[in-house]
C-alpha positions as CSV (number, residue, x, y, z in Angstrom):
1,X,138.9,74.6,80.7
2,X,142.3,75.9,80.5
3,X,145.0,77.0,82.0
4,X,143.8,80.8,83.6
5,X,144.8,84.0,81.7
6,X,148.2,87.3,80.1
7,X,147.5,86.4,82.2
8,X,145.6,85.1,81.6
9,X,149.3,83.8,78.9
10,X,147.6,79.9,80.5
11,X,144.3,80.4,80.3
12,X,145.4,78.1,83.1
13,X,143.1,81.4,81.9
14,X,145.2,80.2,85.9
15,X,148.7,81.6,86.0
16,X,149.5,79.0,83.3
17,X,147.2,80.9,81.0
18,X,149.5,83.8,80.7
19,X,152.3,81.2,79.5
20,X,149.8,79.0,77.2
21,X,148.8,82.1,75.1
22,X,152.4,83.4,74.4
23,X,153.6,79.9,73.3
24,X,154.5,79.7,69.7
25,X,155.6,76.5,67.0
26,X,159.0,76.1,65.7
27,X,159.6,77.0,62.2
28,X,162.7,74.8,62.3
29,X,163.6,70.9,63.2
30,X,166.2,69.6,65.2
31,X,167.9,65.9,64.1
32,X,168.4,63.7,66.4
33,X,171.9,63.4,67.9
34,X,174.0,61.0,66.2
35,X,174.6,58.0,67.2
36,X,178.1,56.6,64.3
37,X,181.3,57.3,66.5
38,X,179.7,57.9,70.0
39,X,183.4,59.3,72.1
40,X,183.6,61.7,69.9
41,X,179.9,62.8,70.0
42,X,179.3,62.5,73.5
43,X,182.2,65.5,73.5
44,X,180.2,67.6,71.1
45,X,176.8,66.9,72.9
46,X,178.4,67.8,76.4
47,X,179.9,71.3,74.6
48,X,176.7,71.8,73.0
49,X,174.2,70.9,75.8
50,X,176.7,73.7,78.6
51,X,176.3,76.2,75.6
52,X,172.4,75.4,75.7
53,X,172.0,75.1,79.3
54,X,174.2,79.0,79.9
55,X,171.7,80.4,76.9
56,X,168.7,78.9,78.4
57,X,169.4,80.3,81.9
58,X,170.3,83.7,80.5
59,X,166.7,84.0,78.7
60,X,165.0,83.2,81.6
61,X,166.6,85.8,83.7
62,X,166.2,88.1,80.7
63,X,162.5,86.9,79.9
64,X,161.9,87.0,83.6
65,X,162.8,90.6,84.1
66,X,160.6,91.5,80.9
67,X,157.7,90.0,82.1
68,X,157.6,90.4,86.1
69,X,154.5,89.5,86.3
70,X,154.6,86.6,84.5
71,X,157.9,85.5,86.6
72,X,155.8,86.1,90.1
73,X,153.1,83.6,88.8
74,X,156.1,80.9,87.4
75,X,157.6,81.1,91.4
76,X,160.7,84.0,90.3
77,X,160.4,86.2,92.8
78,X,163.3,88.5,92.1
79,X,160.9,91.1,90.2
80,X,158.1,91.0,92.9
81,X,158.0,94.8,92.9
82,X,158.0,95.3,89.2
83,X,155.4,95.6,86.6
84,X,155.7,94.6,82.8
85,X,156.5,98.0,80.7
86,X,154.7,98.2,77.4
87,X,155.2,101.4,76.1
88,X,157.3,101.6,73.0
89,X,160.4,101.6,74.5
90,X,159.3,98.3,77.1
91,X,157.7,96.7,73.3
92,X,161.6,97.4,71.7
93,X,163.2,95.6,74.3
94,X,161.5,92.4,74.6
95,X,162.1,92.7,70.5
96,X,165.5,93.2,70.9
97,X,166.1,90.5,73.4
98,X,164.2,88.0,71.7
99,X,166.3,89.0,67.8
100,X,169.7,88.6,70.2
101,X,168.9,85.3,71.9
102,X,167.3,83.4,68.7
103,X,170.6,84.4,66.7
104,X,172.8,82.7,69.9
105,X,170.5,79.6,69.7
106,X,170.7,79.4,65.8
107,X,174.5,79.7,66.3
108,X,174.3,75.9,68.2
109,X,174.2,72.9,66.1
110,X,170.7,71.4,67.0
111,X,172.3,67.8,65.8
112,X,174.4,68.1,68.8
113,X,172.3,68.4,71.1
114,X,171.2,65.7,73.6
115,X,167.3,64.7,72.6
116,X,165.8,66.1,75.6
117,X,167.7,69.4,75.2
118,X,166.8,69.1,71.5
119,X,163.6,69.5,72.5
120,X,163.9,72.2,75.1
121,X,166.0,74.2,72.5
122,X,162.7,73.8,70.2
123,X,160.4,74.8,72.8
124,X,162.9,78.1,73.7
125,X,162.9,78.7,69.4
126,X,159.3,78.3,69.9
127,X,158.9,81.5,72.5
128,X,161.5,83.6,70.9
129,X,159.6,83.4,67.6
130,X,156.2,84.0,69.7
131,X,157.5,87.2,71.1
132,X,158.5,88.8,68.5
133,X,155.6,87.5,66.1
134,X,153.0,89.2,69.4
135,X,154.8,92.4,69.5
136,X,155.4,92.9,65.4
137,X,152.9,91.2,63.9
138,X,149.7,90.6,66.0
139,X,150.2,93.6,68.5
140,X,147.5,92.5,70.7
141,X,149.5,95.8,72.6
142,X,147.7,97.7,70.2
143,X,143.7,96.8,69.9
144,X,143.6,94.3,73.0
145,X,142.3,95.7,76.6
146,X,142.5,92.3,77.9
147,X,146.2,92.7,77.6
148,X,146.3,95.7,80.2
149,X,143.8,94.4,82.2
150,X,145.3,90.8,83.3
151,X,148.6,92.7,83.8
152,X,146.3,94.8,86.2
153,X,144.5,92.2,88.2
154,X,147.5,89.5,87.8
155,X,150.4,92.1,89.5
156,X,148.5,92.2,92.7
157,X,147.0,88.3,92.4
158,X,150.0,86.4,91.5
159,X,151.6,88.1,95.0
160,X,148.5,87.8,97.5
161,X,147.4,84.6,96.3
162,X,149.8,82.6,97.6
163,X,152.5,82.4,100.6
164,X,155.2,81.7,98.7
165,X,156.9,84.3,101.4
166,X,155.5,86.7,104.5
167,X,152.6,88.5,104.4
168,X,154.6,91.8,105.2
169,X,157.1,91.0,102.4
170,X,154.2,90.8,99.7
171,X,152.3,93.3,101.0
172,X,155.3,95.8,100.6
173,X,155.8,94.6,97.0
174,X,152.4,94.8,96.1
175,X,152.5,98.4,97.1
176,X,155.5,99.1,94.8
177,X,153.0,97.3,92.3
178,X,149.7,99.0,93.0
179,X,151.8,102.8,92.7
180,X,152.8,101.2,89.1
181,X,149.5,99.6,88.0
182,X,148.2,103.4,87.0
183,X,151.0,103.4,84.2
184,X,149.8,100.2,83.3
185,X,146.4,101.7,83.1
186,X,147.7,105.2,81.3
187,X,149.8,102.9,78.4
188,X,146.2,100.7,77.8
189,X,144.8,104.3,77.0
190,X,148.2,105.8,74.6
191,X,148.4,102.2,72.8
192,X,145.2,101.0,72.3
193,X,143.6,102.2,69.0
194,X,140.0,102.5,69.3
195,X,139.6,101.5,65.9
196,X,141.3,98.3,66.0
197,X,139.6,97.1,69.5
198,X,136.9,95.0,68.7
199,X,133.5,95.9,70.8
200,X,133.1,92.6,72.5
201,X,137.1,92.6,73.9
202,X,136.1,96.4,75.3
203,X,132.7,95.7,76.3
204,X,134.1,92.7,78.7
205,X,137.3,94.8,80.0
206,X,134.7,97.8,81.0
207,X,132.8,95.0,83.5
208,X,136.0,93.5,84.7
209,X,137.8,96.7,85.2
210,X,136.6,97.0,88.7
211,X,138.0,93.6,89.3
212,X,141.1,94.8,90.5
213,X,139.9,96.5,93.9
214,X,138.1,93.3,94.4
215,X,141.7,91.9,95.1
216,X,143.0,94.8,97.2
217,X,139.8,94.2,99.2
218,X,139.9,90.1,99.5
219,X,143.7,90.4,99.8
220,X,145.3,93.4,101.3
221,X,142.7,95.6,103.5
222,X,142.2,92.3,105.9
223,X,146.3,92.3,105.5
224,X,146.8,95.8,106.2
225,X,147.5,96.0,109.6
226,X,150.9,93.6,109.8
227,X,152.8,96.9,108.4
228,X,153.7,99.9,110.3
229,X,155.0,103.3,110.0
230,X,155.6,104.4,107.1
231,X,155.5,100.9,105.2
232,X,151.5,101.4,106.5
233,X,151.2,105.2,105.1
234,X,152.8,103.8,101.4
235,X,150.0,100.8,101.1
236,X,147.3,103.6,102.4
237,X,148.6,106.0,99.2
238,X,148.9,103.0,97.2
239,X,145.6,101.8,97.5
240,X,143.9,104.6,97.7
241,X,146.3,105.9,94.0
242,X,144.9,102.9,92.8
243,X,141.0,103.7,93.7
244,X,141.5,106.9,91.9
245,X,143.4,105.4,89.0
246,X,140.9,102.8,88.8
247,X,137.9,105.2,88.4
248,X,140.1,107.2,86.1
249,X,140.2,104.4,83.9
250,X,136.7,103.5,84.2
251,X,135.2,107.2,82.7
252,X,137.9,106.3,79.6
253,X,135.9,102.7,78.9
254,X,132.9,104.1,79.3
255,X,132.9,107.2,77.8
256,X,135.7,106.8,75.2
257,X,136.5,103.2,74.1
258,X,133.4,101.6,74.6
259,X,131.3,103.9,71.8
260,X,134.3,104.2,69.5
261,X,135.2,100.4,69.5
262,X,135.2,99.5,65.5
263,X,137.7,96.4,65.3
264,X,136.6,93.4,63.8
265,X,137.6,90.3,66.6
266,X,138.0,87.8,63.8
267,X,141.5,87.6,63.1
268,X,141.3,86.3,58.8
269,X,143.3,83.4,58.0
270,X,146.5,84.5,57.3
271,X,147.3,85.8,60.9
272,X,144.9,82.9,62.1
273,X,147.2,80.3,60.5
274,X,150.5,81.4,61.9
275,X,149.2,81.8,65.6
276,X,147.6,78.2,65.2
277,X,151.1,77.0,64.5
278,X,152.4,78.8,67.3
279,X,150.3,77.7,70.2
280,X,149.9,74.1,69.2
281,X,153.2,73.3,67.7
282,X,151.3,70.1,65.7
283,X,151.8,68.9,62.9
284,X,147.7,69.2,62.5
285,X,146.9,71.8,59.6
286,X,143.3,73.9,60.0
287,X,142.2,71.1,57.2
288,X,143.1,68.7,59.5
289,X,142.1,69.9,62.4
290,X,138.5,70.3,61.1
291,X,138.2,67.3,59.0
292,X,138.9,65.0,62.3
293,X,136.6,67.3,64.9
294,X,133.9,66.7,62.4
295,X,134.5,62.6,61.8
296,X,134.6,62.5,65.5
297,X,131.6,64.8,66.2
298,X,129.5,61.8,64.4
299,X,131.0,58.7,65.8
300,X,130.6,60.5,69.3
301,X,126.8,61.5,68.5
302,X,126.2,57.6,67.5
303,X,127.8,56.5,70.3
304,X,125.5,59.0,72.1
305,X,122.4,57.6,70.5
306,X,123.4,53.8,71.3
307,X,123.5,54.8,75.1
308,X,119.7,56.9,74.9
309,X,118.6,53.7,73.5
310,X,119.7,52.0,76.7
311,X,118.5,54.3,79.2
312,X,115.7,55.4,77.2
313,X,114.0,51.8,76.9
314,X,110.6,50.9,78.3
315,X,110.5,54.6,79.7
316,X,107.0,56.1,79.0
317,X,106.8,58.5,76.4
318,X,110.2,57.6,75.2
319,X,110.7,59.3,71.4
320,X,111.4,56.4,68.6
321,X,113.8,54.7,69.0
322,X,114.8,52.9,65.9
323,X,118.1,50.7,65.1
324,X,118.9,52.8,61.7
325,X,117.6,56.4,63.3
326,X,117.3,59.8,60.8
327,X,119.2,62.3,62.1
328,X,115.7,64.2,63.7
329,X,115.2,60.6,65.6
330,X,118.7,60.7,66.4
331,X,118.5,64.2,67.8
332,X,115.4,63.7,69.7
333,X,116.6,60.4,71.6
334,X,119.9,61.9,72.7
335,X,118.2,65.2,74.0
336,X,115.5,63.0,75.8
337,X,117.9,61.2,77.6
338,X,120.1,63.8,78.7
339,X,117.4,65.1,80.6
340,X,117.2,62.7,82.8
341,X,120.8,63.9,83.3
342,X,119.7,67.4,84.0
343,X,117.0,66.6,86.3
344,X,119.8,66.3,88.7
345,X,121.5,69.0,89.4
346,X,122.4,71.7,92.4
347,X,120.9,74.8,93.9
348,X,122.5,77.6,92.5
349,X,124.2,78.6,95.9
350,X,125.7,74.6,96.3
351,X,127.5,74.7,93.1
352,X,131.2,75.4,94.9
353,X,130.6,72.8,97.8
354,X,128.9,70.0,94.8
355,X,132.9,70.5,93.4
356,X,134.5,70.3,96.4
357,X,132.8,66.5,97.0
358,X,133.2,65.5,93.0
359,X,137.1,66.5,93.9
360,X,136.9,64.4,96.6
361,X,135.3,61.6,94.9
362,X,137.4,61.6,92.1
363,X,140.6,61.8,93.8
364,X,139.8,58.8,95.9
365,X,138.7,56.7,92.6
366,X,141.8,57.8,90.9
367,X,143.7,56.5,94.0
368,X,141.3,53.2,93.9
369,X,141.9,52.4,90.6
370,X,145.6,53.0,91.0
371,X,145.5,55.0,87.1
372,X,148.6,57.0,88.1
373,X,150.3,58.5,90.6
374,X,148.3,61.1,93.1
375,X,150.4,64.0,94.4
376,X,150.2,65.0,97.4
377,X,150.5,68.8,97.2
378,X,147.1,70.3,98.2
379,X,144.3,71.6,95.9
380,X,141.6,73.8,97.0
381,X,138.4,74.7,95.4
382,X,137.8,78.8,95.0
383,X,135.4,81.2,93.7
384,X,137.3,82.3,90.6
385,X,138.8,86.1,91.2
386,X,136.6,88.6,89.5
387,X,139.1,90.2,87.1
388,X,139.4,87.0,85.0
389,X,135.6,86.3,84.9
390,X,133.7,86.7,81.9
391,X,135.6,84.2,79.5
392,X,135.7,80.7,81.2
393,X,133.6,78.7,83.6
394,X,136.3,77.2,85.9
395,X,140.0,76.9,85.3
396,X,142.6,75.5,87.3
397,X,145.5,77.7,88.5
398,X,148.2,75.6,89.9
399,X,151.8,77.6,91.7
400,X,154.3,78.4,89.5
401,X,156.7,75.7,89.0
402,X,159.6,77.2,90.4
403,X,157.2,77.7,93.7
404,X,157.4,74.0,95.8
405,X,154.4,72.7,97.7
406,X,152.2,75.7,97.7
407,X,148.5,75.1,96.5
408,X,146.6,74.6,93.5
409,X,143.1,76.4,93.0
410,X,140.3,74.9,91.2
411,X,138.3,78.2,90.5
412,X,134.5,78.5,89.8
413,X,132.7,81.4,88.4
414,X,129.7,82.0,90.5
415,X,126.8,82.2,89.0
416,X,126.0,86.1,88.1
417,X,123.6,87.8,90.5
418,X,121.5,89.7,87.7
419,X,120.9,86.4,85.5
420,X,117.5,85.7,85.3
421,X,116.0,82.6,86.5
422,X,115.5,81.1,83.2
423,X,119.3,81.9,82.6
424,X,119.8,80.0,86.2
425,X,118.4,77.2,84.9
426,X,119.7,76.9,81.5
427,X,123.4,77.3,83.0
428,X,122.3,74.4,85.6
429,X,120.9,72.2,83.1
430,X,124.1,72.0,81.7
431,X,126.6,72.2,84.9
432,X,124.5,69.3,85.8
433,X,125.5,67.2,89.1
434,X,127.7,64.7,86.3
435,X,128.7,67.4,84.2
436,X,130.1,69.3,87.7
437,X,132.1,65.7,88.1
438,X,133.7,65.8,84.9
439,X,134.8,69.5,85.6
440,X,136.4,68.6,88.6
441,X,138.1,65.3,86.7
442,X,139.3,67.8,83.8
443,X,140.3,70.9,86.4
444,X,141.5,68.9,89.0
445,X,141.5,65.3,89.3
446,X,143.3,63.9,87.8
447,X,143.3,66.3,84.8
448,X,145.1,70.0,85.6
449,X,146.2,69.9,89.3
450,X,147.7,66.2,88.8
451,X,149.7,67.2,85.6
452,X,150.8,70.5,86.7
453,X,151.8,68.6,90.2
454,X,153.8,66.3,88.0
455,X,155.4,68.8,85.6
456,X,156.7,70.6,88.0
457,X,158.9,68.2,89.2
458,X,160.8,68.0,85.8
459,X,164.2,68.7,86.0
460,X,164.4,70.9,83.3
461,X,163.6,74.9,84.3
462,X,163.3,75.8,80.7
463,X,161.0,72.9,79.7
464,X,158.2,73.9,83.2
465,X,158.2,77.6,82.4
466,X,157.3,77.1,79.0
467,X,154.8,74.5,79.8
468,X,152.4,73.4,76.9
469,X,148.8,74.2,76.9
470,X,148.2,71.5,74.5
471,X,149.7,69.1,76.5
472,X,147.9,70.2,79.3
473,X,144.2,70.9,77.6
474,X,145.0,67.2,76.0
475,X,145.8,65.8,79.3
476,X,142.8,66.8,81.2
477,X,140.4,65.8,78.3
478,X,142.0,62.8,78.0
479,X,141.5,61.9,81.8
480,X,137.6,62.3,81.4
481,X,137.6,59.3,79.0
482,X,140.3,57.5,80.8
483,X,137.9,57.9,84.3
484,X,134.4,56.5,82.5
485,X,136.4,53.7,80.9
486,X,137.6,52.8,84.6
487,X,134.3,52.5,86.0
488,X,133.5,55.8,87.6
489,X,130.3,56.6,89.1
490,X,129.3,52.6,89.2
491,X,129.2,52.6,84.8
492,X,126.4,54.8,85.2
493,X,125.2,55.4,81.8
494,X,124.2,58.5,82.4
495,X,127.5,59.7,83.3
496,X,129.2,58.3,80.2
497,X,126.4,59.9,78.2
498,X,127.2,63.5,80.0
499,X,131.0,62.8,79.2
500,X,130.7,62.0,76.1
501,X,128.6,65.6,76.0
502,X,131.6,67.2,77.7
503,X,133.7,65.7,74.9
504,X,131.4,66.8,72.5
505,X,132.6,70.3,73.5
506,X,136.1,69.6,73.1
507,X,135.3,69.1,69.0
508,X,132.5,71.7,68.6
509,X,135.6,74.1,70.3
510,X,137.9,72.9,67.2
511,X,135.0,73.7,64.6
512,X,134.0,77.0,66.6
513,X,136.9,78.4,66.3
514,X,138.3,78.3,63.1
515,X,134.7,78.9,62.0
516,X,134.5,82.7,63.9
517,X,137.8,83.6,62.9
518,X,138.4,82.3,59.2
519,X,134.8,81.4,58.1
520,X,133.0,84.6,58.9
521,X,130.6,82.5,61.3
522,X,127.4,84.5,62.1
523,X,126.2,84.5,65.6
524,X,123.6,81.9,64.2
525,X,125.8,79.2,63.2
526,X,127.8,79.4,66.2
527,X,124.6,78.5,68.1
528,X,123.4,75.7,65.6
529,X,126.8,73.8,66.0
530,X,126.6,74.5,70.2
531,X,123.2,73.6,71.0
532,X,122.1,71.5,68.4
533,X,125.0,69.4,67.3
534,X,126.4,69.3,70.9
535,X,123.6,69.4,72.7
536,X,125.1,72.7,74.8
537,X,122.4,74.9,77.2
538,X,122.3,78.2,76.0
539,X,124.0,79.7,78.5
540,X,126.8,77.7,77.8
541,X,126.7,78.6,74.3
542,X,126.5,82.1,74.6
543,X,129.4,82.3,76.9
544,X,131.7,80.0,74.3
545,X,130.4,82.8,71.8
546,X,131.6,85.4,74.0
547,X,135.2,83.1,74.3
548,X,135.4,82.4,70.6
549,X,135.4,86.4,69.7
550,X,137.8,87.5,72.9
551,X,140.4,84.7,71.7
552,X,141.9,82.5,69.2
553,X,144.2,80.0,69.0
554,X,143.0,78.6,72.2
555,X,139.8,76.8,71.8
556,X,142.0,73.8,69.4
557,X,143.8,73.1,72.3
558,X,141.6,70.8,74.2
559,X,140.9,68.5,70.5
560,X,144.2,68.5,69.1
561,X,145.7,68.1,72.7
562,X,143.8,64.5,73.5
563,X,143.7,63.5,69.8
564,X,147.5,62.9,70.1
565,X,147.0,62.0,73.8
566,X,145.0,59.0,72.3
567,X,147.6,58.6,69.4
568,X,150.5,58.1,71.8
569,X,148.6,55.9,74.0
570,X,148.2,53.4,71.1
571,X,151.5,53.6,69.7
572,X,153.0,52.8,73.3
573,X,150.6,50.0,73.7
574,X,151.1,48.3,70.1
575,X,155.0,48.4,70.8
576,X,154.8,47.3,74.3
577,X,151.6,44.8,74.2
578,X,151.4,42.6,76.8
579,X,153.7,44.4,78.9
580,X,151.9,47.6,78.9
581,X,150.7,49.0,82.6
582,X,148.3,51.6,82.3
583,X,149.8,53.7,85.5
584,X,153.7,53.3,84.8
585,X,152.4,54.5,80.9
586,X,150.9,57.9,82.7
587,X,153.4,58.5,85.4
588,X,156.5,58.6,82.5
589,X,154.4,60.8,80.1
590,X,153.6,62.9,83.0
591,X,157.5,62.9,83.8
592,X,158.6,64.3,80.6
593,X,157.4,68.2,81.9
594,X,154.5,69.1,79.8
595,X,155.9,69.5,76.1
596,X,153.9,69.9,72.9
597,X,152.9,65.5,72.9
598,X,154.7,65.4,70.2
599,X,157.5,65.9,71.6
600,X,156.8,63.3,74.6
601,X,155.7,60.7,71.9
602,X,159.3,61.1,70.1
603,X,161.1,60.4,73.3
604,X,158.9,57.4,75.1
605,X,159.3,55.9,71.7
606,X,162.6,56.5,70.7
607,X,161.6,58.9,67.4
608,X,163.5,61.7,65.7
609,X,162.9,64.6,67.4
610,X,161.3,66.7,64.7
């Protein structure tokens, strides 16, 4: 999936979910710097790139102490015992700050500008546009629970997780934290407008609201005992504030938002449009988008169809098999041969280790096949925190990149213990042992955990805090076809066939989308295009349905991301031909930082930054 959740923004839903969902698309474009009378202009882009380089690191600190939970999970740890404020006052700020800053960076001459700072200075336009537009326009604030929530479970999370510092220095910051995260809980209750919350976003925060004294208990209890005194007494009252604060909150779901939620979750076009712009910054309309998920939805299902005649041959009881199909035959051969796909598949309780040795596997291929540099900072496979369940499968939550060599975590939602069997199996059919491969390629190997290894070593601060989900959604999707192209799992047809399935997703996410929030998509039609077009279990399906109404904006990523993956890839090699080298091609676009690809295409091949 993605990034994890605002969190989750990034969406990874992981720490780089919180970022991905606040990320917004520049309204402007930037020339490129000249190039006619090149003294004088070097001058003017060495004036203009300190003037960038003071503004940029005097948002940061500003954004940082804005958002402090957002600068704990980027690896700033200078607001570790502060908690975001979003009461009208906290809301004006971050509007006032974001007006003030976008007037400095419209006062510098874009033309001036080096290309790589051209496009950082787009990217930084991009946020301070996104800001405001969240707070003014879309005020998620205002009819979102989610927002409350993540700030909730992601104060205490983005401290415990990780030792980025001693266990008695978090802990005594995450008690400053956990005496702050009943405010937190008392501003969700004066914002929120029961009337604007749609009953899905405050049916899901009702079951995850418990979520947060998972954490204290995974995290801090065990902890507990390295303080003393009265540093032990504070965590005590903290915890035991939060407890009651917790319950507090629960009675107000329950009883009061819960049976008075009216919002509708689809967000109409208008609104729809603007946040599309925002988090992809493409140059992809809607129109676009959903004119090219739909070509490729049936080249991919032929492709699909040529392989089930393949593996489907001389099998007994094999449906027809025809060279010029209907779309019934078509339909029928694909579905019998992904079940021999399904038939293997893990217990329910193996599904964490079957990850751990597909990560394995797939790092030493990658490795193998020498496709692009491996990092060496470690990765571990988790049980995904309970707080951020309920919207994604697995995500990939890498350190902040301004924390060094601290590890990545591939998380898994366990399977729920109250699912029936037949929802076991449905939700194993599809997280098949192939299809739990391919999640590990797109989470961690070499998908999520290699680019985020690799962004963060970019030089430029601005350019890894504000890290793109569409690069990164792209990225990992991209990897999945890159690693069946290279030979993985022995050209087992079967796992090409499940791939293409996964990739099969990626579209029907484009389509779903823009189909819940602009085309008034009953429940029905959501299904059709999930289980029937793409083949999806129904688990699966439901839970995307579930995705589609708590976000938007989000769901394009993944297409639009490795449709321009696969559009740079060509470009490089028709302008390099012979010389191209598949792994020096990845390791520069992986050393660019993670910008819209847009951007990274401009620069690799020497294109007006637009």
């Amino acid at each position: 999936m993605r990034l994890p959740p605002k969190r989750p923004t990034l969406q990874t839903l992981c720490a780089a979910a919180l970022l991905a969902a606040t990320l917004a698309a520049c309204q402007g474009q930037a020339p490129t710097a000249p190039t006619a009378n090149a003294p004088a202009a070097t001058a003017s882009t060495a004036q203009a790139d300190a003037k960038f380089a003071d503004l940029s690191k005097r948002w940061l600190d500003g954004w940082f102490a804005l958002n402090p939970v957002t600068a704990t999970q980027v690896g700033d740890h200078r607001f570790d015992d502060k908690v975001d404020d979003l009461s009208a006052e906290g809301r004006k700020r971050v509007v006032d700050f974001s007006k003030g800053m976008l007037a400095e960076l419209d006062a510098i001459d874009a033309k001036t500008l080096s290309r790589e700072n051209q496009v950082d200075a787009l990217l930084l336009r991009n946020q301070l546009k996104s800001d405001i537009w969240g707070m003014e326009t879309q005020q998620s604030w205002a009819w979102d629970p989610q927002v409350y929530n993540s700030l909730a479970g992601g104060a205490i999370y983005s401290l415990m997780a990780r030792e980025f510092a001693p266990m008695p220095e978090r802990l005594k910051h995450a008690t400053l934290r956990m005496q702050q995260i009943p405010a937190i809980f008392a501003q969700m209750r004066a914002n929120l407008d029961p009337a604007r919350v749609p009953a899905i976003h405050a049916e899901t925060v009702s079951k995850q609201n418990a979520g947060v004294l998972s954490l204290v208990d995974t995290f801090i209890t065990p902890n507990a005992g390295q303080l003393q005194g009265e540093d032990r007494k504070a965590l005590d009252a903290a915890v035991e504030g939060l407890k009651k604060a917790v319950a507090e909150n629960q009675t107000w779901l329950d009883k009061t938002l819960v049976p008075n939620a009216k919002g509708d979750f689809r967000i109409g076009a208008k609104l729809y449009d603007e946040k599309l712009q925002m988090a992809l910054m493409s140059s992809l309309t809607r129109a676009d988008i959903k004119q090219r998920a739909e070509s490729e939805m049936t080249r991919v299902r032929n492709e699909m169809y040529g392989i089930a005649q393949t593996v489907l041959k001389d099998k007994p009881n094999a449906p027809a098999l025809p060279a010029q199909p209907s779309e019934d035959q078509k339909q029928k051969a694909i579905e019998a041969a992904l079940e021999l796909a399904y038939a293997d598949r893990p217990k329910r309780e193996d599904v964490v280790e079957a990850a751990k040795a597909a990560l394995a596997q797939a790092t030493a291929f990658t490795r193998e096949k020498d496709l692009v540099t491996v990092p060496t900072t470690p990765v571990k496979v988790i049980l995904m925190p309970e707080f951020q369940r309920g919207v994604s499968v697995a995500y990939c939550d890498s350190p902040g990149p301004l924390d060094k060599g601290l590890d990545t975590y591939y998380a898994i939602s366990p399977i729920p213990d109250d699912w029936s069997q037949a929802q076991v199996d449905s939700f194993l059919r599809e997280y098949n042992s192939r299809m739990i491969h391919l999640l590990s390629i797109h989470e961690a190997m070499p998908g999520h955990y290699l680019e985020g290894a690799h962004s963060a070593e970019n030089k430029s601060t601005l350019r890894a805090v504000l890290r793109s989900g569409l690069f990164a959604e792209g990225w990992a999707v991209y990897t999945e076809d890159l690693m069946a192209d290279a030979g993985y799992m022995n050209n087992d047809p079967l796992f090409r066939l499940v791939q293409l399935k996964f990739y099969l997703r990626t579209i029907a996410n484009a389509i779903l989308d823009q189909g819940v929030h602009v085309d008034n998509w009953t429940h029905e039609q959501a299904m059709d295009l999930m289980t029937r077009l793409a083949f999806q279990q129904e688990r699966e399906a439901e839970g995307k349905w579930t995705r589609a109404r708590l976000t938007s904006a989000q769901l394009p990523t993944y297409f639009v991301g490795v449709q321009e993956h696969f559009d740079m890839r060509k470009a490089v090699e028709a302008k390099e031909g012979d010389k191209f080298n598949l792994k020096a091609y990845h390791d520069k676009v992986l050393s660019y930082g993670a910008p819209p690809v847009r951007f990274v295409r401009e620069l690799m091949l020497d294109e007006p930054i637009q």
